[in-house]
C-alpha positions as CSV (number, residue, x, y, z in Angstrom):
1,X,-46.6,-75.8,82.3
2,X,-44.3,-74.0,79.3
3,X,-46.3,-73.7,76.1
4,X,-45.0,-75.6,73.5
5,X,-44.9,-73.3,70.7
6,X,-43.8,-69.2,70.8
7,X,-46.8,-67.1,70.3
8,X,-47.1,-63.3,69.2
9,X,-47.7,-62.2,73.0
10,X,-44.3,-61.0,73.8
11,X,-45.1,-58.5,70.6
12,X,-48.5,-57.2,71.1
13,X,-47.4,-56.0,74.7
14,X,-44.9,-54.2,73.0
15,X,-47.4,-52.5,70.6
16,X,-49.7,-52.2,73.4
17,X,-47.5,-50.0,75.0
18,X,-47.0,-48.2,71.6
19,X,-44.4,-49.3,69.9
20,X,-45.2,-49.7,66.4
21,X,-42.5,-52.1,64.5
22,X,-40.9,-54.7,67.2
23,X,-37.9,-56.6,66.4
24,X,-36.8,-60.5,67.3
25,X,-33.4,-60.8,67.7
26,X,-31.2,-64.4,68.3
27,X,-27.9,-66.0,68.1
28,X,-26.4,-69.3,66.7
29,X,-22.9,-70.6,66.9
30,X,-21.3,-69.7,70.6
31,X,-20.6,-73.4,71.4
32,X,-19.0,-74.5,68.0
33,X,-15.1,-74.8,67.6
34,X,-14.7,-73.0,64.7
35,X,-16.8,-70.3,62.6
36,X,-18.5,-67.3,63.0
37,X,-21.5,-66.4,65.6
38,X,-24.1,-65.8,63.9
39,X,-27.5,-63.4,64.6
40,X,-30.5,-62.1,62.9
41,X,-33.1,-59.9,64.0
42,X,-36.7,-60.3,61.8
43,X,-39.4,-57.7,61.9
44,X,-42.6,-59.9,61.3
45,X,-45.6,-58.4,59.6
46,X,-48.6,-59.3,62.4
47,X,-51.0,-60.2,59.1
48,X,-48.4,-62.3,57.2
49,X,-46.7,-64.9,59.7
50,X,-45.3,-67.9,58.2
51,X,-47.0,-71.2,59.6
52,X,-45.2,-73.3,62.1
53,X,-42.1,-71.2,63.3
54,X,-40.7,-72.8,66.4
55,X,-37.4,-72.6,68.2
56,X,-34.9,-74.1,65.3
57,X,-33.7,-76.5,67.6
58,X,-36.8,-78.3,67.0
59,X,-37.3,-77.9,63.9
60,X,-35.8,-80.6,60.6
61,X,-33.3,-79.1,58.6
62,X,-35.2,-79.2,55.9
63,X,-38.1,-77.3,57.4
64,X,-35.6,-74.5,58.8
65,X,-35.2,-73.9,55.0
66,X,-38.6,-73.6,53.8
67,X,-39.2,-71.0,56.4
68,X,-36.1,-69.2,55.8
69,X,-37.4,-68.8,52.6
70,X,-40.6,-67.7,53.1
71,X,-39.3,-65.3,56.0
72,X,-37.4,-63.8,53.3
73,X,-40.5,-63.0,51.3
74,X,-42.7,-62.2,54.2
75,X,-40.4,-60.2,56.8
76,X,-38.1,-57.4,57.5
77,X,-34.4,-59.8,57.7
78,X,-30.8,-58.5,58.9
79,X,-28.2,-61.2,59.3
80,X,-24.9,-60.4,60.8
81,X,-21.7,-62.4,62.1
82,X,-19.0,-61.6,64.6
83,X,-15.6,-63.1,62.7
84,X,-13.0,-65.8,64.8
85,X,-10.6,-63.0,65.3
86,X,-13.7,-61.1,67.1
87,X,-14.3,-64.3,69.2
88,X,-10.7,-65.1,69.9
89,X,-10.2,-61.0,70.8
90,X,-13.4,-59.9,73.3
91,X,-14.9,-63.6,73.8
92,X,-18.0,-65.6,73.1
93,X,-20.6,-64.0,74.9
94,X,-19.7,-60.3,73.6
95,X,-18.9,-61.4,70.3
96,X,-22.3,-62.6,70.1
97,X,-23.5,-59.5,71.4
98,X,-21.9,-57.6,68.8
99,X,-23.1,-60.1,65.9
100,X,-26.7,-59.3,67.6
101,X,-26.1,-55.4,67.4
102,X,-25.0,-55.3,63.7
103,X,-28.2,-57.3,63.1
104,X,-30.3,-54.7,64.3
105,X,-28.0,-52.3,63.0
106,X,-28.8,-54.2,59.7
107,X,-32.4,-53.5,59.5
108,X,-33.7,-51.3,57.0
109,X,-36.6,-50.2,59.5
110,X,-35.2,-49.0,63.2
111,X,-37.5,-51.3,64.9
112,X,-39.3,-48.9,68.0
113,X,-38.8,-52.2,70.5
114,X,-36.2,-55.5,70.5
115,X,-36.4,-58.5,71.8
116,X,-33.3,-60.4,73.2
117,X,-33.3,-64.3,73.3
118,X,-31.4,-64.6,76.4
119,X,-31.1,-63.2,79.6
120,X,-28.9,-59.8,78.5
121,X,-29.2,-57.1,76.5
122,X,-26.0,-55.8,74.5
123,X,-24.8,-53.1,75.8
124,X,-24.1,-51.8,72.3
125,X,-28.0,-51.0,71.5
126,X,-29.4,-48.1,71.9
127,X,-32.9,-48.9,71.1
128,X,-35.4,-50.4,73.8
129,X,-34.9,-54.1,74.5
130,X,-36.4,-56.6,76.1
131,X,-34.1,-59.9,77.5
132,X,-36.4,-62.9,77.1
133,X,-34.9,-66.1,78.8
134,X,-35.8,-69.1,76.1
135,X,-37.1,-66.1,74.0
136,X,-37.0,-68.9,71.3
137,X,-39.8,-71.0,72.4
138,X,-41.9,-67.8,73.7
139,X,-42.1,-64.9,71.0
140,X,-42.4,-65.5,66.9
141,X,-40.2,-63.4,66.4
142,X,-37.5,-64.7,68.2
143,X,-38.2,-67.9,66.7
144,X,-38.0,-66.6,63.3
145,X,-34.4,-64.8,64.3
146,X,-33.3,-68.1,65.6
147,X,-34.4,-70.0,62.0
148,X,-32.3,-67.4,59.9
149,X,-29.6,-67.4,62.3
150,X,-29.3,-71.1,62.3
151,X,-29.8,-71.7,58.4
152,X,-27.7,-69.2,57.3
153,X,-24.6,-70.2,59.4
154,X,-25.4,-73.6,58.6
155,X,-25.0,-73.0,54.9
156,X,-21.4,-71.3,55.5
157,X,-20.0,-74.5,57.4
158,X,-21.3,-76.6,54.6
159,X,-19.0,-74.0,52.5
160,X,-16.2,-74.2,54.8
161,X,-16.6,-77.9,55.0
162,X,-15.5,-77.8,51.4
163,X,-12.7,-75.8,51.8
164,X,-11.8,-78.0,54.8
165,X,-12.7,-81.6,54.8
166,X,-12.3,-84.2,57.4
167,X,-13.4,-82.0,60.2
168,X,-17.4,-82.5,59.5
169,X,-18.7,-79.3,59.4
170,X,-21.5,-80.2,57.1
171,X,-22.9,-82.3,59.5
172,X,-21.3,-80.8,62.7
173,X,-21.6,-77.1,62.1
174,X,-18.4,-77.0,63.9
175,X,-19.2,-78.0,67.4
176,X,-16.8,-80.6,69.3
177,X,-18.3,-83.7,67.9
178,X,-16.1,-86.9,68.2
179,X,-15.3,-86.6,64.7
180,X,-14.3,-83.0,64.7
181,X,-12.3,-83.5,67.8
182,X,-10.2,-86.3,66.2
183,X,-9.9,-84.6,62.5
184,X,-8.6,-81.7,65.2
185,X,-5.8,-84.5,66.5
186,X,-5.3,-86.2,62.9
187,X,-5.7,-82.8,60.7
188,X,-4.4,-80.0,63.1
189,X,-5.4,-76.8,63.3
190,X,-7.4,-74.6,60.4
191,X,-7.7,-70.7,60.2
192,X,-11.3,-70.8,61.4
193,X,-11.0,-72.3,64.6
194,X,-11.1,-70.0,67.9
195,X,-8.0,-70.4,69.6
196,X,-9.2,-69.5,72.9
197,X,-12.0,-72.2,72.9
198,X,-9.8,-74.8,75.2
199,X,-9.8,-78.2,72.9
200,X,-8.2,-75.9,69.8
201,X,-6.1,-73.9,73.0
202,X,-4.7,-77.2,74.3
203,X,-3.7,-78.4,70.3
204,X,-2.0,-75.2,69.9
């Protein structure tokens, strides 16, 4: 049976093996239509861990921000993006790879260790990695890296949603939704949909 909620395991193997700063890294956004993807990487402090992190998926909206914020006060945070042209140029998976390398990058601590929700490691980082298949629901610190991830590019399709109407980002976050799909038909085209994702491919 899977545990239910990530624990701190994944990092105190890391330190055990004497590393001293270990890194969570995670992606949001490869499915949607349009937008950025979307990664963090968090460097919890072991003494000051926010209650209830948890893969975002399963997590309310509202509670993603609450955490958010206190992750912000209580951890090391790098947030980084891989633009539409990126997407559209070396596809989804590297493009999320490279969102996930100029999170690390990001970081104002190296971290000595990262793990990788997923079951790759970029090939753009140098620094030891670990690939941790539903790293989300295993390791804290993935968790946390998937709650950034996830609020933060949230918050810029409720922008864009404003910018662009009708397609439902707000509420969407730009994945192929029956309203998005139609506002696609009915609206056409915008500059932040990836043209080589097949429903915008096929419009064009």
């Amino acid at each position: 049976m899977t545990k239910s909620t990530p624990d701190f395991t994944l990092e105190q193997s890391a330190f055990d093996a004497g590393n001293l700063t270990v890194a969570g890294v995670d992606e949001v956004g490869r499915g949607p239509l349009c937008g950025p993807v979307t990664a963090a990487a968090v460097i919890l402090d072991p003494l000051n861990i926010p209650e209830g992190l948890n893969d975002s998926k399963k997590l309310t909206a509202k509670r993603r921000e609450v955490l958010y914020e206190a992750l912000m006060q209580c951890a090391q945070v790098s947030i980084a993006h891989a633009s539409v042209e990126e997407i559209d140029q070396i596809n989804i998976l590297r493009a999320s790879h490279l969102a996930m390398e100029r999170a690390v990058a990001g970081l104002t601590q190296t971290p000595d260790h990262v793990l990788i929700d997923g079951n790759m490691i970029p090939r753009g980082l140098t620094i030891p990695a670990s690939a941790v298949i539903k790293g989300d629901a295993k390791s804290l610190s993935i968790a946390a890296a998937s709650i950034m991830a996830k609020t933060c590019r949230d918050r810029l399709m409720v922008d864009l949603s404003q910018q662009y109407p009708g397609y439902g980002w707000e509420k969407n976050a730009g994945y192929p939704t029956a309203v998005h799909l139609k506002a696609l038909q009915n609206l056409g085209v915008t500059p932040h949909h990836r043209r080589s994702f097949k429903p915008v491919y096929k419009m064009l």
